[in-house]
C-alpha positions as CSV (number, residue, x, y, z in Angstrom):
1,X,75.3,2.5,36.4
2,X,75.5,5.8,37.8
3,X,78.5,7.0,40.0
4,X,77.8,7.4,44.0
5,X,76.5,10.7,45.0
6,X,75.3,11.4,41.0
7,X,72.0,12.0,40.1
8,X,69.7,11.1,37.2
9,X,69.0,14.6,34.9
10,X,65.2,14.3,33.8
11,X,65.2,16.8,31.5
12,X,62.4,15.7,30.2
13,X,60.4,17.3,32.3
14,X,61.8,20.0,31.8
15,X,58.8,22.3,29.8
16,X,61.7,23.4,27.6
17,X,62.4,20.3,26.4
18,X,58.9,19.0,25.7
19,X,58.3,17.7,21.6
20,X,56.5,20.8,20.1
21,X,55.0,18.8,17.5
22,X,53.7,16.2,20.0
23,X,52.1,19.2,22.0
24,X,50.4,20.3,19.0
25,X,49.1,16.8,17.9
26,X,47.6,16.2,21.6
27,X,45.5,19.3,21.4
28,X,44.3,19.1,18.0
29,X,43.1,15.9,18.2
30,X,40.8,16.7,21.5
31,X,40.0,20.1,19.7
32,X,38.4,18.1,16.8
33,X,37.0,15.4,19.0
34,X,35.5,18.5,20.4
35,X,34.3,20.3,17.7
36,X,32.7,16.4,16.6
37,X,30.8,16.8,20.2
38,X,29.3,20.0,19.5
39,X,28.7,19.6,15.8
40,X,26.9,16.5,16.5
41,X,24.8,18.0,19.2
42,X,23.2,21.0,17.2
43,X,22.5,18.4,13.9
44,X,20.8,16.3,16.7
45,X,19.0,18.9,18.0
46,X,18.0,20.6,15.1
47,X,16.9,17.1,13.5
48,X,14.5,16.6,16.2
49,X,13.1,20.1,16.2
50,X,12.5,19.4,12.6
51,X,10.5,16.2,12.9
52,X,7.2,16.7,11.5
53,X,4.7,15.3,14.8
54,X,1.2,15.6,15.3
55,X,-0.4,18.8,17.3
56,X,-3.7,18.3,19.1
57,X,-5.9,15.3,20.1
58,X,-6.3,12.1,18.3
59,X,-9.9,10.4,19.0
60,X,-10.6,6.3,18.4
61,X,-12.3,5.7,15.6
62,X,-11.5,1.9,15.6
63,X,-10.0,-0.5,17.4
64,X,-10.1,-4.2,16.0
65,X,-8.9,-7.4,17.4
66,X,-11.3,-9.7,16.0
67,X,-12.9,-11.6,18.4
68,X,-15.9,-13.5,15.8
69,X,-16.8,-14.0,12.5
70,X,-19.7,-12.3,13.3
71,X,-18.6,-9.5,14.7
72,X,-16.3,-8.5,11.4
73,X,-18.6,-9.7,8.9
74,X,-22.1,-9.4,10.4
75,X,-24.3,-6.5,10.3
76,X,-22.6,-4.9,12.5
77,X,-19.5,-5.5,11.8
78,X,-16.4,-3.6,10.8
79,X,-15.9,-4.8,7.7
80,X,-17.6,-4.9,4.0
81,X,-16.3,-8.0,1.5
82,X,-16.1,-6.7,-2.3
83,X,-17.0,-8.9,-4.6
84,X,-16.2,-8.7,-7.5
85,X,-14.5,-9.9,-11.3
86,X,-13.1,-6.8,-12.6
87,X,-9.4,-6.7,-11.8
88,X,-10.2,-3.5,-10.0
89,X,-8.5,-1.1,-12.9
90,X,-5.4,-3.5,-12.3
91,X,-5.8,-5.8,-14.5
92,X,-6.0,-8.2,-11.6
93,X,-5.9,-12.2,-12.1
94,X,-8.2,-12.6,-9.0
95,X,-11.7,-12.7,-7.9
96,X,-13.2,-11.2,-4.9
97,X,-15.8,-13.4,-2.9
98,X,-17.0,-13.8,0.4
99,X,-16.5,-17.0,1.1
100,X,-15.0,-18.1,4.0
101,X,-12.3,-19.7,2.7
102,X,-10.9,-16.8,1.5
103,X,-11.8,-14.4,4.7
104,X,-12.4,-15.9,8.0
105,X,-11.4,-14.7,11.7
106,X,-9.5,-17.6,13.7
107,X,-7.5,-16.9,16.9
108,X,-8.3,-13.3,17.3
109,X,-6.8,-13.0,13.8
110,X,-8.3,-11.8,10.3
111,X,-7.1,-14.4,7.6
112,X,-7.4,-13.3,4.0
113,X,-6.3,-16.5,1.9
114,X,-6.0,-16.8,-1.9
115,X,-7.9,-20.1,-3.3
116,X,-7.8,-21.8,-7.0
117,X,-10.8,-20.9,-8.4
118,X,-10.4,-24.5,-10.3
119,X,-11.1,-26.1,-6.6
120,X,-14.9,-24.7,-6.8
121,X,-15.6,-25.3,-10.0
122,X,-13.2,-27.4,-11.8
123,X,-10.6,-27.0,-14.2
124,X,-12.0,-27.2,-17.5
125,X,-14.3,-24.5,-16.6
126,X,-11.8,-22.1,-16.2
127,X,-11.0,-22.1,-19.7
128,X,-14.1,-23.1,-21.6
129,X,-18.0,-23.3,-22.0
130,X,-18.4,-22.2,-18.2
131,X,-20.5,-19.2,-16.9
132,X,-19.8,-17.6,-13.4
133,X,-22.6,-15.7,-12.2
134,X,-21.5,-13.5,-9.0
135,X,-24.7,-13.6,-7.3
136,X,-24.0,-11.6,-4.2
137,X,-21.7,-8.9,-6.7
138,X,-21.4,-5.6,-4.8
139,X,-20.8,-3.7,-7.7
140,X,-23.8,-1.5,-7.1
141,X,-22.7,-0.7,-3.4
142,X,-19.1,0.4,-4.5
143,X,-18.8,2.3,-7.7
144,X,-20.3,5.5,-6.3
145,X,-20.5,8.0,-3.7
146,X,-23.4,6.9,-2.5
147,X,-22.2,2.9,-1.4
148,X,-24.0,3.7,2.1
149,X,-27.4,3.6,0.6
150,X,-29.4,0.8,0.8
151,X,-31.3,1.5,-2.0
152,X,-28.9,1.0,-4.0
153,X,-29.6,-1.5,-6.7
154,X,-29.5,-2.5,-10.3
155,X,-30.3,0.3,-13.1
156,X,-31.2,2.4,-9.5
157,X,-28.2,5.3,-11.0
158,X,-25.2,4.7,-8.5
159,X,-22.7,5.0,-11.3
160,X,-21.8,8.5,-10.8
161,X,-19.3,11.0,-9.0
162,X,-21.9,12.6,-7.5
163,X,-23.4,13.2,-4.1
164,X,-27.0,11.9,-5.5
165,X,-27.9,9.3,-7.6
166,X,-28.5,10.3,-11.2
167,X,-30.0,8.1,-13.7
168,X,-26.4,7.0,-15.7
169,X,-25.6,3.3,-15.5
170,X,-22.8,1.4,-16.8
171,X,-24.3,-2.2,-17.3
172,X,-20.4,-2.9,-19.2
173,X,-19.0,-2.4,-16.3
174,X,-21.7,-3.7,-14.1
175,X,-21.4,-7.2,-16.3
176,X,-17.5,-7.2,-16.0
177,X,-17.5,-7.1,-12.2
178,X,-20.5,-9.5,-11.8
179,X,-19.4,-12.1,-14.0
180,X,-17.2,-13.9,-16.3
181,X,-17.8,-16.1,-19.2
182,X,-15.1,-18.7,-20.1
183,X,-14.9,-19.3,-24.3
184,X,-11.7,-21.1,-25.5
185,X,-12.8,-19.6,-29.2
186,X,-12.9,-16.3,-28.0
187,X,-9.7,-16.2,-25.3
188,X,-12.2,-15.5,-22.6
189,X,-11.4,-17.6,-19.5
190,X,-12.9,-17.3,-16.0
191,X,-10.3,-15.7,-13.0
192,X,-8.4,-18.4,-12.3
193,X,-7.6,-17.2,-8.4
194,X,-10.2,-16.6,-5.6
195,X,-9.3,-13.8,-2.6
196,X,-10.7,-11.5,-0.5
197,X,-11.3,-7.8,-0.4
198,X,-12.3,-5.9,2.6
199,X,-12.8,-2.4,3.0
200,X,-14.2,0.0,6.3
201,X,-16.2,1.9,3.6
202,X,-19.4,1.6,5.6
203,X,-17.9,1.6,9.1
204,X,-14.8,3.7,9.3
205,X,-13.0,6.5,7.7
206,X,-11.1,9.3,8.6
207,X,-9.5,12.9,7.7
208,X,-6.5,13.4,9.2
209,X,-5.0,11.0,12.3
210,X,-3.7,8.0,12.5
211,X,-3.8,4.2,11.2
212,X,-2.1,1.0,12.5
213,X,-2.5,-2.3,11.0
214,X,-0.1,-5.2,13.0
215,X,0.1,-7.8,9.7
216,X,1.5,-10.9,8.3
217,X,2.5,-10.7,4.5
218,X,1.8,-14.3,2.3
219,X,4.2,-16.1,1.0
220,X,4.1,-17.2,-3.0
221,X,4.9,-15.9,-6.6
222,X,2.8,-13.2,-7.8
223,X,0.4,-12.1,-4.4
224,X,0.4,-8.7,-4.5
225,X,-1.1,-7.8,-0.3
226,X,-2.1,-4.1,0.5
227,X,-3.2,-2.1,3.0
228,X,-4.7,0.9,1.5
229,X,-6.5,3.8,1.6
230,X,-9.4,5.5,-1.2
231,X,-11.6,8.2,-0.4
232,X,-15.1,8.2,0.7
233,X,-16.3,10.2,-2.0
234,X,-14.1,11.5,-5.5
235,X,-14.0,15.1,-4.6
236,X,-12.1,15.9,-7.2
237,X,-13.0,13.3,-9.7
238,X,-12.8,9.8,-10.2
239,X,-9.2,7.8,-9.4
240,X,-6.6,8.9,-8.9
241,X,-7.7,12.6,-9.1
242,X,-9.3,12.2,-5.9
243,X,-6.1,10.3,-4.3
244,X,-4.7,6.8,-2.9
245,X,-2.7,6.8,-0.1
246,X,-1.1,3.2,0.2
247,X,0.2,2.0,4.0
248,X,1.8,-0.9,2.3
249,X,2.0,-2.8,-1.1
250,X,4.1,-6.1,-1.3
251,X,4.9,-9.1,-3.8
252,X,5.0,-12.6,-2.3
253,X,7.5,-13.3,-4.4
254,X,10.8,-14.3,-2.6
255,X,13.8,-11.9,-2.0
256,X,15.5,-13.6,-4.9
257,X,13.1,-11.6,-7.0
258,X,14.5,-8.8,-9.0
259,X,11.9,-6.2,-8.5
260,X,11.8,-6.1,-4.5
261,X,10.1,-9.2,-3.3
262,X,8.9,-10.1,0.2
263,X,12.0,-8.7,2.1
264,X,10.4,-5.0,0.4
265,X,7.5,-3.1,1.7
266,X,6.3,-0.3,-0.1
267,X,4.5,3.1,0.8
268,X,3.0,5.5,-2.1
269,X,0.7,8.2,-2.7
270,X,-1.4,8.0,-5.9
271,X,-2.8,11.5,-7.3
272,X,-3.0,13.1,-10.4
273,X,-4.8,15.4,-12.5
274,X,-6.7,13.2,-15.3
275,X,-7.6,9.4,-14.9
276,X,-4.4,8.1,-17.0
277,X,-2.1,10.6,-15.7
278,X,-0.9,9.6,-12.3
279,X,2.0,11.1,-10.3
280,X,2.7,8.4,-7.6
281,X,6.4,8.5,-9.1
282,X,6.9,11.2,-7.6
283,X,5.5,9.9,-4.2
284,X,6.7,6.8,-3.4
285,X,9.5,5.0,-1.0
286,X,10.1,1.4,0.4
287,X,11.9,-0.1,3.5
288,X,13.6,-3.4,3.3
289,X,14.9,-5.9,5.2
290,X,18.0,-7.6,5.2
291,X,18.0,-11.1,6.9
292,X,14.4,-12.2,6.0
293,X,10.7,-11.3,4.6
294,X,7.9,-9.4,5.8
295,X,6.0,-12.7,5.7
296,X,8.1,-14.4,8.2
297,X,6.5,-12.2,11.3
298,X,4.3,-9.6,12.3
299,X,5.1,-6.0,11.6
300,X,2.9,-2.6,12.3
301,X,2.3,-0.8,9.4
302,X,1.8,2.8,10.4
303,X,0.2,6.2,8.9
304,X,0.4,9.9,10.0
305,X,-1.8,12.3,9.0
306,X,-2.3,15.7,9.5
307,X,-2.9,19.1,7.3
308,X,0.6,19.5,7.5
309,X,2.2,16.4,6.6
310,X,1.6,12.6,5.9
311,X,4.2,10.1,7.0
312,X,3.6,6.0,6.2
313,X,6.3,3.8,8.0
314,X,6.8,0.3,9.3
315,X,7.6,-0.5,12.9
316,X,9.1,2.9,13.4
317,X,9.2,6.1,12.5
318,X,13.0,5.7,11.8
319,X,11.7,3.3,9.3
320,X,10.0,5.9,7.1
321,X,8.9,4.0,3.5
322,X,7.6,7.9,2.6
323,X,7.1,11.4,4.3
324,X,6.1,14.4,2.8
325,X,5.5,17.8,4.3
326,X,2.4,19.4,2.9
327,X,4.2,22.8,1.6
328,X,3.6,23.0,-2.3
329,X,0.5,22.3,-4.1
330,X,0.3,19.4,-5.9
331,X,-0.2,20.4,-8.9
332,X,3.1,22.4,-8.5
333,X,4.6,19.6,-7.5
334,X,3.5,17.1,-10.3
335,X,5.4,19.8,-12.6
336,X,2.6,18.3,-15.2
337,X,3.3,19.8,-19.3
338,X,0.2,22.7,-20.1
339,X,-1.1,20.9,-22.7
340,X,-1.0,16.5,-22.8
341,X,-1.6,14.1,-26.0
342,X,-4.6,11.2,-25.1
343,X,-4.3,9.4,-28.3
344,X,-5.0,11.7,-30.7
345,X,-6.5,14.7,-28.9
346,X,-4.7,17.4,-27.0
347,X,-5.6,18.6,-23.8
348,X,-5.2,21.6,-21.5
349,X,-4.3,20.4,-18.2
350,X,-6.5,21.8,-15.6
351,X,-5.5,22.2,-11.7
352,X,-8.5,19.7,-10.1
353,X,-7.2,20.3,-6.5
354,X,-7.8,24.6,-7.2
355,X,-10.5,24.8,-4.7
356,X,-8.8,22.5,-1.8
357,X,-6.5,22.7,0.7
358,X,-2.7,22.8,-0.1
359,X,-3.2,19.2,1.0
360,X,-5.5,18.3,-1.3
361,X,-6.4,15.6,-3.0
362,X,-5.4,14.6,0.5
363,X,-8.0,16.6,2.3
364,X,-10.8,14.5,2.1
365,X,-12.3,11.5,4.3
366,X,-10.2,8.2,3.8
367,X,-11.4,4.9,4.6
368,X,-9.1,1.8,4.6
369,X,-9.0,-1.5,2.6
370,X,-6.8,-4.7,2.7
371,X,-6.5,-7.3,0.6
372,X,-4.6,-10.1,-1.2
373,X,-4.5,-9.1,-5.0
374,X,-3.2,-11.6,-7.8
375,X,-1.3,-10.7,-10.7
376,X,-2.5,-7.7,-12.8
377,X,-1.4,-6.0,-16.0
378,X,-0.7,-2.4,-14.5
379,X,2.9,-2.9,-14.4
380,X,3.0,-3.5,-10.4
381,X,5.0,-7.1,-11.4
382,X,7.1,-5.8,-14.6
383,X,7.4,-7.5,-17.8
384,X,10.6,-10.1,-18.3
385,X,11.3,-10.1,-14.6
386,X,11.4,-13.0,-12.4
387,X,9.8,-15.5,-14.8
388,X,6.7,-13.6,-15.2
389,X,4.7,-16.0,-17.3
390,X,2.5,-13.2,-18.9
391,X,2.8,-9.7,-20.8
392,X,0.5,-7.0,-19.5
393,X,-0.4,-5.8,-23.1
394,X,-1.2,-9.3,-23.8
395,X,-5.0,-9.6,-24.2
396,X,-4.8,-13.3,-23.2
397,X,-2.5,-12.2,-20.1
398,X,-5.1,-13.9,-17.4
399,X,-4.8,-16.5,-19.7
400,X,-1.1,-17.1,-20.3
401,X,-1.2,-16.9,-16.3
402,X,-3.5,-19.4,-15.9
403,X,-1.8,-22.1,-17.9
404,X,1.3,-21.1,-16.0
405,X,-0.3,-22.9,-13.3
406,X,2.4,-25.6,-12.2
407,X,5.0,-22.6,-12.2
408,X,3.4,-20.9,-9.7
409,X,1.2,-22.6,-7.8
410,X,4.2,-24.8,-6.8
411,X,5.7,-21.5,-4.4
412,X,2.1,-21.1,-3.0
413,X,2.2,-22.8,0.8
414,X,-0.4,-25.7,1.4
415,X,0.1,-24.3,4.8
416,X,-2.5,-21.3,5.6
417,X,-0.8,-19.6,8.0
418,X,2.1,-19.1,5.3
419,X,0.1,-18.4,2.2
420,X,-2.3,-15.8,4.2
421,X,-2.1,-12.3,5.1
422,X,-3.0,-12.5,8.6
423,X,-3.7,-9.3,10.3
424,X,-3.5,-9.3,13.9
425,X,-5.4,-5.5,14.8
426,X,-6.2,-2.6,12.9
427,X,-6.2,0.9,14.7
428,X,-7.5,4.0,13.4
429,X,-7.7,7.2,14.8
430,X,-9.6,10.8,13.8
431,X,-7.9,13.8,14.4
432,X,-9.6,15.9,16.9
């Protein structure tokens, strides 16, 4: 207690008496909070500057909601159904048909739905003395450039590359995609899986713009969904020479599955210079998710396109599965060796993109395709992994997958809406 008339010294407010240190600490830490500010600022402006958009007009080329069956699949219609046995180069398990329990609209929604080939024609003629004739095969309208002609037929000379139809026909080929002979003696058995195929290869293509597809991945061990992209004619040779460009590839396997299962989505660019050399290594990225699948909801799978750049993403462009500024060639950018080994033959690599675009083989006319594919033996599901119950150099490798029936047909959903892809609109857009 202070003594009357006394007073209370304050000295520290006295500027004298003030903690230098203190002083020193209070105006660092706003300087660097600060400096934070302004750092953050120019890195956010810069970033946005920096984000590749596209310059000029972007005219509809299509805008599907399905309203009919007819109006997808009927003359008119958006969309042509593949069929075919093949394996389309994959290796694939499945079968393409047209059957509408495999593609069919319902709700204002396309639903492309993997069958058991077994339920049509029985089980015991999967695997011997059984002969499946694919009467309505489209081989003839698909293997060439000129798929828009009507006149296209058997031995009429659409097996080639180029713009008219030459007399060369590949009745091997023709016989592998149009039918399938089931022989226990000699391993042959017939594709044990039914899906669909569809492609906007008579209706819809584009170079350069913009695509959205708003889809519903399946759920069940070994579906392999896509939305995809091939061009209208092989420019610069046959695949992948003339490119791929894949919106989105999937397994339907669950998230428990080591190689990126349903909670993955992946978004590639396929392109190199000879038929079994292919650089999509070296173009390729994925987006996943962390609490659940892509086939537990509706998503927007999204492509960008322009002579500058090509961007494929999900939902959003912060959710970019690949971007790639068109600024090196790509044969530069494939770094490819001079010379390669095929077996035992050497070869000089030759630069099949020299008379494109700095684009190119992504400077051509696209048109989309989705589908539901099954297995395969292109490495797409890897060997060992996940209790794959087939080897891809197997010859008997649609076999061993057959007979692995119970395994997988088990995480297949009796449910439709869970074991379809179910594609709720598809946008595409020309740039103009």
């Amino acid at each position: 207690m202070l003594p009357i008339g006394s007073s209370l010294s304050k000295n520290w407010l006295e500027p004298t008496s003030r903690d230098t240190y203190t002083r020193v600490s209070y105006y660092l830490t706003y300087g660097v909070a600060f400096l934070g500010i302004v750092a953050s600022a120019i890195r956010c402006y810069f970033g946005y500057r920096d984000v590749l958009m596209i310059k000029g007009n972007l005219c509809l080329v299509m805008d599907e909601t399905f309203d009919s069956q007819d109006s997808v699949f009927g003359t008119n219609g958006n969309w042509f159904q593949e069929i075919d046995l093949s394996g389309f180069g994959n290796g694939e398990f499945e079968m393409t048909t047209s059957s509408s329990n495999n593609s069919f609209v319902q709700n204002n929604q396309l639903y492309i739905v993997p069958t058991l080939t077994s339920d049509a024609i029985g089980e015991a003629a999967i695997y011997d003395g059984y002969v499946f004739n694919a009467t309505d095969c489209t081989y003839n309208t698909t293997h060439g450039t000129t798929y828009t002609s009507s006149t296209c037929s058997l031995g009429s000379g659409c097996a080639s590359n180029s713009q008219n139809a030459t007399t060369d026909f590949d009745s091997a080929a023709y016989y592998d995609a149009c039918s399938a002979v089931s022989n226990s003696t000699a391993g042959t058995i017939i594709n044990p899986v039914q899906s669909a195929r569809l492609s906007t290869r008579a209706s819809a293509s584009i170079k350069y713009g913009k695509v959205e597809v708003r889809a519903k991945l399946p759920t069940g061990d070994w579906l392999w969904p896509a939305i995809w992209m091939l061009p209208v004619n092989d420019t610069y040779g046959p695949w992948p020479m003339s490119g791929e460009i894949d919106i989105m590839e999937s397994r339907g396997n669950g998230p428990e599955y080591p190689r990126q299962g349903s909670n993955y989505v992946r978004g590639s660019l396929n392109w190199g210079p000879t038929t079994w050399l292919n650089a999509v290594s070296k173009t390729y990225g994925w987006w996943p998710r962390k609490r659940n699948g892509y086939n537990e909801g509706f998503h927007t799978y999204s492509l960008e396109w322009t002579p500058e750049f090509l961007r494929i993403y999900v939902d959003s462009r912060l959710h970019q599965m690949q971007s790639l500024k068109f600024g090196e060639p790509f044969f530069q950018r494939g770094d490819f060796p001079p010379v390669v080994q095929n077996g035992s033959q050497s070869i000089v690599l030759e630069n099949p993109w020299v008379d494109g675009t700095v684009a190119a083989p992504f400077d051509q006319s696209f048109y989309l395709i989705l589908d539901v594919a099954v297995g395969g033996t292109n490495g797409w599901f890897p060997d060992n992994k996940g209790g794959k119950p087939w080897l891809d150099g197997s010859a008997t490798a649609m076999s061993d997958f057959a007979k692995a029936q119970d395994q997988w047909y088990s995480t297949w959903p009796t449910n439709i809406e869970d074991r379809a892809m179910i594609v709720d609109s598809v946008k595409m857009w020309q740039l103009c």
